[in-house]
C-alpha positions as CSV (number, residue, x, y, z in Angstrom):
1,X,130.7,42.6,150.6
2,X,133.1,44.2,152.6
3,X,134.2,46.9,149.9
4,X,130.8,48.0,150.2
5,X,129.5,48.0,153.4
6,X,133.3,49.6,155.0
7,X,131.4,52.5,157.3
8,X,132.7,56.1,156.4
9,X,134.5,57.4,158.4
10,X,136.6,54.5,159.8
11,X,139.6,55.5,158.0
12,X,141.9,53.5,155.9
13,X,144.4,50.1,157.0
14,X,147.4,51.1,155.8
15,X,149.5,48.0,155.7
16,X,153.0,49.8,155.6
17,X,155.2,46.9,156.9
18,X,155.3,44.6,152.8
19,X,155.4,45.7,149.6
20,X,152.3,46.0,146.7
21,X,150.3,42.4,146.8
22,X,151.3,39.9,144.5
23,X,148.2,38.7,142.0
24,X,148.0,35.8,143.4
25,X,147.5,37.7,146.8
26,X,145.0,40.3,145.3
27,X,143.2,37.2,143.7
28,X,143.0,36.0,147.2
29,X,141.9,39.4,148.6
30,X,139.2,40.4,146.4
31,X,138.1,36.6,147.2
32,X,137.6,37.3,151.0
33,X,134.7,39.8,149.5
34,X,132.6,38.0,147.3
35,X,129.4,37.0,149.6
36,X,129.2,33.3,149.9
37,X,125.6,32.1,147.9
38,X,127.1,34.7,144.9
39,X,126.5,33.8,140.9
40,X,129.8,35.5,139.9
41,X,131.3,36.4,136.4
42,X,135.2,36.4,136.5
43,X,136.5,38.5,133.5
44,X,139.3,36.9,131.3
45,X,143.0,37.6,132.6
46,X,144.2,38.2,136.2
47,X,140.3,38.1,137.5
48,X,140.5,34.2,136.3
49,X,143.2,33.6,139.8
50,X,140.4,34.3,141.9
51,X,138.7,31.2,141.3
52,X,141.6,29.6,143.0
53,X,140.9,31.0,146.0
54,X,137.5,30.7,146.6
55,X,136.2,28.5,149.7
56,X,135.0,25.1,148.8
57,X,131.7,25.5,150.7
58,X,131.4,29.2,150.7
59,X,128.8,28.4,147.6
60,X,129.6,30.3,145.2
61,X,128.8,29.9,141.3
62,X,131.0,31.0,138.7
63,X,129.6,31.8,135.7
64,X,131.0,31.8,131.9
65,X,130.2,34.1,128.9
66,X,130.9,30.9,126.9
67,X,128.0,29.1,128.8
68,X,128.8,27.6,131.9
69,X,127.6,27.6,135.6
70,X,129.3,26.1,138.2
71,X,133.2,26.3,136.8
72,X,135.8,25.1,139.2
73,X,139.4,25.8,139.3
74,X,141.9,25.8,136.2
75,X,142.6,22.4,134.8
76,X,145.6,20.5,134.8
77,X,147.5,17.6,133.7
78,X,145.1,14.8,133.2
79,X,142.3,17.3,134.3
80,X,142.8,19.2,130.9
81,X,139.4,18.9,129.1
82,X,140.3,20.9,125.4
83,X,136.3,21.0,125.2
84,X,135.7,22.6,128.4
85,X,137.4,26.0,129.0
86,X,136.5,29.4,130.5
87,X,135.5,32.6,128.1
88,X,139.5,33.0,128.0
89,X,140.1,29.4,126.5
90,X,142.0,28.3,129.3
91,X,141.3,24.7,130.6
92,X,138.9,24.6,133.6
93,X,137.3,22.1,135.5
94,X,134.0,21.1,136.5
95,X,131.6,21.1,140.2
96,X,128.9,19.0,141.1
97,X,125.6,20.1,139.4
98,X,127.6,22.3,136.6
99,X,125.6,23.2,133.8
100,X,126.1,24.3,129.6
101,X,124.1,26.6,127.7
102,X,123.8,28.8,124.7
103,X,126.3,31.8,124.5
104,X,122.8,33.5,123.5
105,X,121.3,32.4,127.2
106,X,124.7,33.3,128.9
107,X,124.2,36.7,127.6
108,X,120.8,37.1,128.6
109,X,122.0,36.1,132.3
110,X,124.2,38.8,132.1
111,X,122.2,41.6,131.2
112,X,119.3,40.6,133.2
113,X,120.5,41.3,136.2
114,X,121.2,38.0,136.9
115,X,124.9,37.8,138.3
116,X,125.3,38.8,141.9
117,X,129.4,40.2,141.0
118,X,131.6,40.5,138.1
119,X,135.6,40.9,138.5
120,X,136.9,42.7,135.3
121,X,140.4,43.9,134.4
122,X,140.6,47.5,133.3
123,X,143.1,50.1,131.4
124,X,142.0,52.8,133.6
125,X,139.1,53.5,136.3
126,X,137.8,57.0,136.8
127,X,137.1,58.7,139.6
128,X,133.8,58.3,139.5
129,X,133.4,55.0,139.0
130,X,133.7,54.7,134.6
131,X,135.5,51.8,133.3
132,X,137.4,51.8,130.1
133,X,138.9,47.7,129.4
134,X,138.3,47.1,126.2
135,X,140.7,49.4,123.6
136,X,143.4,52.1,124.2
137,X,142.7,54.4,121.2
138,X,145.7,52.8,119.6
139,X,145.1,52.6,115.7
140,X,147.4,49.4,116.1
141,X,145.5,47.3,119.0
142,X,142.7,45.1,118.8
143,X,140.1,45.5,120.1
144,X,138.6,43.4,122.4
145,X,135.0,44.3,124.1
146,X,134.0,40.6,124.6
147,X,131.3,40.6,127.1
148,X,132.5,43.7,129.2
149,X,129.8,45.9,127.9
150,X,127.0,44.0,129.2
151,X,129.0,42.8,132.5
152,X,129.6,46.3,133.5
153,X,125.6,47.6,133.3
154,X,124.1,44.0,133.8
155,X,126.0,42.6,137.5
156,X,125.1,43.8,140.4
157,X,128.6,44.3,141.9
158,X,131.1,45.7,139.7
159,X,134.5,45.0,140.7
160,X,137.8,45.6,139.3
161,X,141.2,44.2,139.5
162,X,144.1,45.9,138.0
163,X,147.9,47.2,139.0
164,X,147.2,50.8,140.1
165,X,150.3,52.3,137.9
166,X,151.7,51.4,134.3
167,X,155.2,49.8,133.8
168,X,156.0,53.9,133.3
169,X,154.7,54.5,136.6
170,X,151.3,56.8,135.2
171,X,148.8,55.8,137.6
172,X,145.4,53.9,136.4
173,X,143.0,55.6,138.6
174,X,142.5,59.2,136.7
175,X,139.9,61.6,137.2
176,X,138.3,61.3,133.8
177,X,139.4,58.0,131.7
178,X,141.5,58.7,128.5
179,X,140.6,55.5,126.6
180,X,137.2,54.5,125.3
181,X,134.4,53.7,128.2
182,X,133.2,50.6,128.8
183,X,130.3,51.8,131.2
184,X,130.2,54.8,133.3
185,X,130.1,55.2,136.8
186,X,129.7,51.0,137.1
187,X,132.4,50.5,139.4
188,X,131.2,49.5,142.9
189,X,134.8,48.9,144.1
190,X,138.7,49.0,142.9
191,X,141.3,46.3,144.1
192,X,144.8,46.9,143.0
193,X,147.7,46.1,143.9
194,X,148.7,49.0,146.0
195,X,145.3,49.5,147.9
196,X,141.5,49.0,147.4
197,X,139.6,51.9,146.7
198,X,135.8,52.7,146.3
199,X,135.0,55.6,143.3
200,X,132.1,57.6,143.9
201,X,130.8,61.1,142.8
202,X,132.6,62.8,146.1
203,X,136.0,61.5,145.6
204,X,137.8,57.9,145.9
205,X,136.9,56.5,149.0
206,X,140.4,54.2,150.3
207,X,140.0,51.6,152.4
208,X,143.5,49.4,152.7
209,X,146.9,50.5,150.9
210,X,149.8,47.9,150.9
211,X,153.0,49.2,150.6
212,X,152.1,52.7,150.3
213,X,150.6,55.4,152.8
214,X,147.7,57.2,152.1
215,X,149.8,60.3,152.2
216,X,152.1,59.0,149.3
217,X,149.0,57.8,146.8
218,X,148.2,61.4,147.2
219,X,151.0,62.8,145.8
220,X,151.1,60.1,142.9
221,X,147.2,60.2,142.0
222,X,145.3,63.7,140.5
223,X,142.2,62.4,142.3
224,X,140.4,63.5,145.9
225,X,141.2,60.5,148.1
226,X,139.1,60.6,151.0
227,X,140.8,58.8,153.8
């Protein structure tokens, strides 16, 4: 994965010349790093693009909470199956050799190590590497934990996809998270959509920024980016 094998010391690509990535492009990004051969979870939301963007013979397995290996693409028009959908009840399709099982044994894949990579959303990634997706404290949201909780200590390769500020322009990656945790330190690598970061105990390791210099995410973001 290239997020995780990026030597030290090589310094950031700052890609200065466009704006922020698009999702679509991000989807296609985080993509490029997923080893071919993986068994990957793709969280519900934005995560779901990146199934659109995977390589045909690259070999890769996606994997549902709701029970199913070997999910294809999103569904559409006459593809549209209302029995077969992802964990986010979205229409999918189908590859060769797909197989169903009990959410109980889906479960059991996913904490037992099983899964080579997870993509999850997130509210807000720490520093070092905690994750908080699930609620934002407010008395008025739902919550929603799903499967995130057993995703986040049970993959192998936990990587998240998120904007890197809110509409308000507060910036996601904090040094301790203010909502409630999801795991702690669980993140092996941060895509967003002004650069891709690695969290660690040291500081926030940056590898690409798109739009943005390094120089300028340090005068937006509290945390030691180490460049």
């Amino acid at each position: 994965m290239t997020a995780a094998n990026t030597a030290p010391g090589t310094g950031p690509v700052e890609h200065t010349g466009r704006g922020p990535l698009s999702t679509d492009e991000l989807a296609a990004r985080i993509a490029r790093d997923i080893p071919p051969g993986s068994y990957v979870n793709l969280g519900i939301g934005q995560p779901t693009r990146i199934a659109e963007h995977l390589p045909a013979d690259a070999g890769i397995v996606l994997h549902t909470e709701n029970g199913m290996l070997g999910m294809g693409p999103a569904a559409a028009g006459d593809e549209v199956d209302p029995d077969l959908t992802n964990a986010g009840k979205v229409p999918v399709t189908e590859l060769p050799g797909a197989a169903y099982f009990h959410h109980a044994d889906s479960f059991a894949m996913m904490r037992g190590g099983h899964l080579d990579v997870c993509v999850l959303g997130a509210f807000e990634v720490s520093a070092g590497g905690d994750l908080a997706n699930w609620h934002t404290g407010d008395p008025d949201a739902i919550p929603a934990v799903g499967g995130a909780m057993d995703l986040a200590v049970g993959a192998r390769k936990v990587l998240v996809m998120m904007k890197l500020f809110t509409r308000d322009g507060a910036p996601k990656l904090l040094p301790a998270c203010t909502y409630p945790l999801t795991g702690t330190a669980c993140v092996s690598a941060l895509y967003t959509d002004h650069g891709v970061f690695v969290p660690g105990p040291d500081g926030v390791r940056v590898l690409e920024t798109y739009g943005i210099t390094v120089g300028e995410l340090r005068e937006r973001l509290s945390v030691d980016l180490l460049a």
